[in-house]
C-alpha positions, 0 to 999 in steps of 0.5 A: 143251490143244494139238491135235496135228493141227498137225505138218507132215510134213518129208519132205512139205515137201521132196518138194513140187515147185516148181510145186506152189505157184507158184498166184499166177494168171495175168497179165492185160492187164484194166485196171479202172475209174477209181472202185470203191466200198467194198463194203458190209457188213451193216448189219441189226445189233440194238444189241448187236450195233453195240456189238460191232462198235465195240468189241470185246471181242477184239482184238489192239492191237499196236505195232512196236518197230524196233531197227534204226538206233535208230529207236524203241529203244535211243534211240541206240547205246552206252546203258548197260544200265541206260538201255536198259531205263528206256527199254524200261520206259517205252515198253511202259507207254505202251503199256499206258496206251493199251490195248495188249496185245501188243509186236512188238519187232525182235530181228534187224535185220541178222543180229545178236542182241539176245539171247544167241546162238551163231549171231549177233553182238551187234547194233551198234544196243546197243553201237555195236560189232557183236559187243560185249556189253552191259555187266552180263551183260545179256540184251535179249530175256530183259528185254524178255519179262519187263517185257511179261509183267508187264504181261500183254503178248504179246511177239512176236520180229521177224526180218527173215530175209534182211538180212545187212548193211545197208550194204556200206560204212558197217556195222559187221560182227564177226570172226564174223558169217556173212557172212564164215564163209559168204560164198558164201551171200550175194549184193549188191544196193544197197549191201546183202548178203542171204542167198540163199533158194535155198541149202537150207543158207541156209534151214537156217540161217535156221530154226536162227536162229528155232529157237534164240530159241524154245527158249531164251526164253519169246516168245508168237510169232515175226514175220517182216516184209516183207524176204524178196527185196529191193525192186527197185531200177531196173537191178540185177539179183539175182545168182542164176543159178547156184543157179537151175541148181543147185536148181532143183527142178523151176523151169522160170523163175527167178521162181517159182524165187524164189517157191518158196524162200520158200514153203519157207521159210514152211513149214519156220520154221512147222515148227520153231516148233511143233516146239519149242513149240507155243503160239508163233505164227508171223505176217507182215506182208507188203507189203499189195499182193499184187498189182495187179488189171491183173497178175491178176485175182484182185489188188486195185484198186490200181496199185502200183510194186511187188507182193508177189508180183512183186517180193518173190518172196512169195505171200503169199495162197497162205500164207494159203489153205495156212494156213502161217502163224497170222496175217498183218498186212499193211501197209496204210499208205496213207489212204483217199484215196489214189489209187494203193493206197487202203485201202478197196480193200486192205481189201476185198482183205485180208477177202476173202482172209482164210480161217481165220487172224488178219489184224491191219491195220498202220497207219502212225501216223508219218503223224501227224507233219504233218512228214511229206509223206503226213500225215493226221489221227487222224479218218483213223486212226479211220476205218480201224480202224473200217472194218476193225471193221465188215468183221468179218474183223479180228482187230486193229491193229499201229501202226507205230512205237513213237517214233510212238506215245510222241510221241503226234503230234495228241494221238492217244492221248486220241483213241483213249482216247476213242473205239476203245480207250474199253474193254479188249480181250482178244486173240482165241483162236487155236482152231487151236492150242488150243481148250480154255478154263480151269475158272473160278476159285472163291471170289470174295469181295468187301468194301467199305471207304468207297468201294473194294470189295476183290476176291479169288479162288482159281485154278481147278484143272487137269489140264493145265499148258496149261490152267492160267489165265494171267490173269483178267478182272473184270467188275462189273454193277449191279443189274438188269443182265444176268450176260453176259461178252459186252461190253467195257464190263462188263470192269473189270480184265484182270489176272495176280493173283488182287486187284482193288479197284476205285476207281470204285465208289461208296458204298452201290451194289449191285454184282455182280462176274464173274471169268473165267479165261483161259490162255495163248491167250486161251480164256476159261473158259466159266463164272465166278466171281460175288459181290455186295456192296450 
């Protein structure tokens, strides 16, 4: 059942003074060390407690799908619908294959829809044409959540909230897109229009936006990356001086004016996500550096060109500390060698700073093409999803991006079969949200036929719709082993129907089988069902 202490008060929102938030620290000329070594974990870990920590029964494994300028899906534009969806279908069943259990798809590249919508155009990256519908009253969003569910796959929607035209010149823009009902919302930077934060009807709007997707589609979450103010670009300048003086609130300087209109932002989209259904998680994936340890103290030991907080206007460690949002994935896509933002020191920034939320790592594995100039080898890759274990403070991986991840560059996808993902995961309960597990199914039953035994359940019974089961988890023990749901290498199946034959067990061995129930966030039921079968 859902906690209802999750309710944020509007009139809290809008009566928080600007400088209530702006707690980013305080500037600072304190250089660091040329060297500083990763810190050191607990290494007194019992056996079962390293099979733990190397492989995890609860982990979120996730990959970014990006639609904008058909870099991973649809593959090019002007695909008839029926293409669209044999490439989808084929990209979340790689997926599967590989032990991936949630899909983070970009819906809203640049103020367009790939869903049916009343506020935004058809996205120019289906059709070629921005505002032309697909043929065949197709619905991208609905099909996409439908073929991940199947498969037991979280779908997450991803916003980009602010880029409102990519390109000034080269775009392809509709009759009724925003930009030209509103134009005085936006400002240009780079050949790029934006949507100005500081306008509290722009924030409104950009919530109906989020608002509109969660109500009329079945998603598991909503995933805002990294563009909120623009990356600065060398002599532009962001054009918002004016509604710096007329919405102030209380701002003494225009920067943590800007900080402070994201923040609101934050609050107010996680607000009307549970507002309208509660189970929706709401999750970032910043820009990995905060900021640099020479600019405060309290940032990481990096010397990084631009930060998080300086030059994106988001304090993304004070969403974490007020818990604003359910996870953050930050982007730590730099190897552990890297001179300028090494991901061992990111990482120890990132588990520090944790507090009681999700962190998922974003890794970047196009960086497994060695065409690319910052290539690196899958060991590289592996030794960063296993340090991020042995911090045990992450919650799971996200892979950026899916063309990367079906081209499969240096064969890594055997190579993860075979070492990180060599046993299913499930993903981690998000407790805050809903902390109360299923009853367990009844009536196992098992039968053996040569070398295959058949397994069938009922459903548990519940009280409650949120406490029904969502999925099931098979278990299979041989004899003399214990009954313990604890190790990923005991699961057989993480699965939506009530059937299982397992394969792979072998002729007259005894064989006893658990079944867990699971709902809709991952609360596993304490209990199980069990059979034997010689």
């Amino acid at each position: 059942m859902l906690n209802k202490n999750l309710k944020i008060s509007f009139a809290f929102i809008i009566a928080i003074a600007c400088t209530s938030f702006i707690t980013g620290g305080n500037n600072s000329d304190k250089t660091s060390s040329d060297v500083k070594p990763l810190e050191v974990v607990k290494t007194s870990l019992n056996p079962e407690e390293i099979f733990i920590r190397n492989h995890p029964k609860r982990e979120l494994r996730s990959a970014w799908i990006t639609t904008f300028t058909n870099l991973d899906w649809p593959s090019s534009k002007g695909l008839t619908s029926l293409q669209q969806k044999k490439e989808f279908s084929q990209i979340v069943s790689d997926f599967k294959k590989n032990s991936i259990n949630a899909v983070i798809c970009q819906v809203r590249a640049s103020s367009d829809a790939f869903y049916k919508s009343k506020l935004s155009p058809w996205s120019e990256w289906l059709t070629g044409q921005q505002g032309e519908a697909p043929d065949g009253n197709f619905d991208p969003l609905k099909f996409m959540v439908k073929e991940c569910h199947k498969r037991n796959m979280e779908f997450h929607a991803w916003f980009n909230p602010f880029r409102a035209v990519s390109h000034v010149k080269f775009s392809s823009i509709a009759e009724d897109h925003i930009t030209k009902k509103k134009p005085e919302w936006f400002f240009k930077y780079g050949n790029t229009l934006y949507y100005n934060p500081g306008i509290p009807e722009v924030r409104k709007y950009i919530c109906d936006v989020v608002k509109e997707v969660v109500q009329n589609y079945d998603i598991d979450g909503v995933h805002f990356d990294d563009y909120f103010y623009p990356y600065t670009i060398k002599g532009e300048k962001i054009p918002d001086e004016n509604e710096f003086k007329l919405y102030s609130r209380g701002c003494i300087d225009i920067e943590n004016w800007r900080r402070d209109n994201i923040n609101l932002l934050i609050q107010e989209v996680a607000k009307i996500i549970k507002e309208e259904k509660e189970h929706v998680k709401f999750g970032v994936s910043p820009l990995a550096i905060w900021r640099n340890q020479k600019q405060d103290p309290e940032g990481s030991f990096t010397n990084s060109g631009q930060s998080s907080y300086d030059n994106l206007y988001c304090d993304t460690k004070l969403w974490i500390e007020e818990s604003w949002v359910d996870y953050m994935a930050p982007q730590l896509y730099w190897s552990t060698s890297n001179e300028f933002a090494n991901y061992n020191h990111l990482i120890n920034w990132w588990t520090k700073n944790e507090y009681n939320r999700h962190l998922y790592v974003g890794h970047a594995i196009y960086k497994l093409d060695k065409k690319n100039r910052h290539s690196f080898g899958t060991d590289e890759l592996i030794k960063q999803v296993t340090i991020g274990r042995q911090k045990g403070k992450v919650d799971g991986n996200i892979y950026f991006r899916a063309k990367a991840f079906i081209n499969n560059h240096q064969n890594f996808q055997e190579t993860i079969g075979e070492s990180i993902y060599k046993y299913p995961a499930l993903i981690p309960a998000m407790t805050w949200i809903d902390s109360i597990p299923p009853s367990e199914p009844t009536k196992l039953k098992a039968k053996r036929n040569e070398n295959k035994v058949f397994l069938k359940w009922k459903s548990p019974n519940y009280k409650y719709k949120n406490d029904s089961a969502a999925y099931y988890v098979v278990y299979r023990f041989e004899e003399g082993e214990d009954i313990s749901t604890k190790f990923s290498n005991k699961i057989l199946s993480i699965q939506k129907n009530n059937e299982f034959i397992d394969s792979t067990a072998i002729k007259n061995t005894y064989y006893q089988y658990a079944v867990t129930s699971v709902d809709r966030l991952h609360n596993e039921s304490r209990g199980f069902a069990l059979t034997e079968i010689q």
